[in-house]
N, C-alpha and C positions, 0 to 999 in steps of 0.2 A: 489405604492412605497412610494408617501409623506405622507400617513398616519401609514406604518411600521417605516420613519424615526424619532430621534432624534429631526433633525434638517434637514432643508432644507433651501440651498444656493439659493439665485438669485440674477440677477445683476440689475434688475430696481425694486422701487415700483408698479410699473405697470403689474407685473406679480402676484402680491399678487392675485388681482381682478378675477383672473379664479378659486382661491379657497374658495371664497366670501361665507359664511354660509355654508361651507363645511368643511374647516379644519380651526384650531385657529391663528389667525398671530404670535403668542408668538413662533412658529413649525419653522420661517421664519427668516433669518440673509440677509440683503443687502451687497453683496459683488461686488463692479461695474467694467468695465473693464475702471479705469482711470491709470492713466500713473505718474511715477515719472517726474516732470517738468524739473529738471536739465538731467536728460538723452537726453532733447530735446534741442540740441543751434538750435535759430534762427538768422537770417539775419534781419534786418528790410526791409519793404518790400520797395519797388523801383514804383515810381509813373507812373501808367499805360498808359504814352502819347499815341504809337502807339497801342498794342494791353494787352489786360485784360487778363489774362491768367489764367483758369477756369482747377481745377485739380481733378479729380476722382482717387484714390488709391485703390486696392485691387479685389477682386473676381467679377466677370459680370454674377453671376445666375440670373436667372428670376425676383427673389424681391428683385434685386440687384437697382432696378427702372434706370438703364443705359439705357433704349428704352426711357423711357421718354427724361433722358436729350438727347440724339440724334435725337429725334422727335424736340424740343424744339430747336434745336440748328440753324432750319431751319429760325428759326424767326429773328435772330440773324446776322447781318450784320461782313464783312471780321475783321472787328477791335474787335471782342470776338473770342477767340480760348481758344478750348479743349483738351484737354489731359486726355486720358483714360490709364491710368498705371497699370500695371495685366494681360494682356493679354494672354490668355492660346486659341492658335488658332485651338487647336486641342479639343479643347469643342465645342462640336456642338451647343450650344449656341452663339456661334462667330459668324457664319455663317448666323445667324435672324440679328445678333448685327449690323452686315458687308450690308446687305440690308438695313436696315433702315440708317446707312449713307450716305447720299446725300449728304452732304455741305463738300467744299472744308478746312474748318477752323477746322476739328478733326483731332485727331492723335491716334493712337492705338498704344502702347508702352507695347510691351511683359512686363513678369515678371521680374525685377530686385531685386539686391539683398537687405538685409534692409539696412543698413549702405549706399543706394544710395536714397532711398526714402525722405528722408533729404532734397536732391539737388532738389528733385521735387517738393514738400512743399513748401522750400524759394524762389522759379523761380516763385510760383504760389499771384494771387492776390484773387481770390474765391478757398475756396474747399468743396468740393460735398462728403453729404451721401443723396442722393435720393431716397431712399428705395419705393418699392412699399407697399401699406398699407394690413398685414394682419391681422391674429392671432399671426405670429410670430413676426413681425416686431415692433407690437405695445406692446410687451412683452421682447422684447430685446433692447440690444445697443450697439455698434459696438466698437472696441478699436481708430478706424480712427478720430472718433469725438473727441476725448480728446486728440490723437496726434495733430493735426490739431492745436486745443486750444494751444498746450503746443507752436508751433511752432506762435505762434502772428498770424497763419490767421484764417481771419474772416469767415463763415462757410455757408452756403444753404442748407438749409435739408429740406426731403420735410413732412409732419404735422403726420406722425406716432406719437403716443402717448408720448413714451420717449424724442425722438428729439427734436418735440414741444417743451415740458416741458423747457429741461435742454439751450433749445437755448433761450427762451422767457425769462426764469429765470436771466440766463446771461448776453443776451442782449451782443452774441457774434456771431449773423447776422440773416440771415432772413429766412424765413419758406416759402412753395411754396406749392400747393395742391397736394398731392402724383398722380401721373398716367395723369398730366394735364401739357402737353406740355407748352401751350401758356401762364401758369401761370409760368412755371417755366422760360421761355424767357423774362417774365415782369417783374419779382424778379430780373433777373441779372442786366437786366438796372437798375431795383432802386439801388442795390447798385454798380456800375459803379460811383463811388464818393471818390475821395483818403482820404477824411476828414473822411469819414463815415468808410472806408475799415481797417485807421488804428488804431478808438476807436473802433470796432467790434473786431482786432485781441488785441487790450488792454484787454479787457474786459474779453478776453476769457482767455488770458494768466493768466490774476486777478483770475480768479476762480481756473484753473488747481492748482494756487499756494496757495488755499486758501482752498475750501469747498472739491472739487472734483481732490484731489488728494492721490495718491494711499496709503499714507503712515497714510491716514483715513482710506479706506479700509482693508490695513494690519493688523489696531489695531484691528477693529471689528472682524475679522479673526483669530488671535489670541485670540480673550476674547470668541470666540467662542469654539475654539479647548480647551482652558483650563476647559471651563464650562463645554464640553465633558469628558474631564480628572478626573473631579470630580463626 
């Protein structure tokens, strides 16, 4: 089908590479899933005395990497608590998710609506894309991570190809080895530091409103459909 097309969209450069001496890049338009930044108000965030409050937003499929951080979380003393937000209990996927919790410091927070996800973002001092590492993972990129950014906090994603990339680039938090518990329990302490927690959400807010935001992508998108046009 990308050799009948035009043009073919994708949302990372990192998907180009499975077409590598096969089809032409000039066939290829980067169109990303970032986010208009003023749609995002944030809060600044509130300095983590009693407990650090680590947030996961959206779907818990398989290479959702959610086993890991729930494995991980075993390492992790009562003063770090999680919140898992999405929850669909009627995925049998819940039900693996629901065994691998042990520790008393998670929370599983059904589905809510988007106009509430806001409230759980600014409550949060980490937030999580922990992706488990595949083919698809290391070829896509999720819209959470450029909310997250738009929202001033600072991010933990675990070393898939794109996430890597756009968090090192930023230098809007830290990276942790996809599917490795004990690495991803060692990244949270490193950043368990308010100094660091809220140049990591600067940093990140800096770019949403700079490189990696949508109204970049819109132009490309539009010079794309005109080029179609003619």
């Amino acid at each position: 089908m990308v050799k009948k097309s035009s043009k073919t969209i994708l949302v990372v450069e990192e998907a180009k590479y499975r077409f590598t001496n096969i089809i032409p890049d000039r066939k290829f338009e980067i169109i990303s899933n970032t986010e208009n930044p003023e749609n995002w108000e944030f809060s600044e965030m509130k300095e983590p005395i009693e407990r650090l409050v680590i947030s996961y937003i959206g779907g818990i499929g398989p290479h959702r990497g959610i086993d890991t951080v729930l494995k991980g979380m075993k390492y992790l003393g009562k003063r770090y608590e999680l919140k898992v937000i999405g929850i669909n209990k009627n995925d049998p996927y819940y039900n693996e998710l629901n065994k691998i919790n042990i520790t008393s410091n998670v929370t599983f927070i059904e589905w809510v609506p988007f106009d509430k996800v806001k409230n759980y973002i600014n409550n949060s001092h980490i937030c999580l894309v922990p992706h488990n590492k595949n083919e698809h993972t290391d070829t896509t990129i999720p819209h959470k991570l450029f909310q997250y950014m738009a929202m001033k906090r600072p991010v933990l994603v675990s070393d898939v190809a794109p996430l890597r990339r756009i968090v090192k680039e930023t230098e809007s938090g830290m990276i942790f080895q996809a599917g490795n518990p004990e690495d991803f329990a060692k990244k949270i302490r490193e950043m368990n530091n308010y100094d660091k927690l809220i140049r990591w959400g600067e940093n990140g807010r800096r770019a949403v409103e700079g490189k990696y935001n949508w109204k970049n992508d819109a132009e490309r998108l539009i010079n794309l459909y005109k080029e179609l046009g003619n």
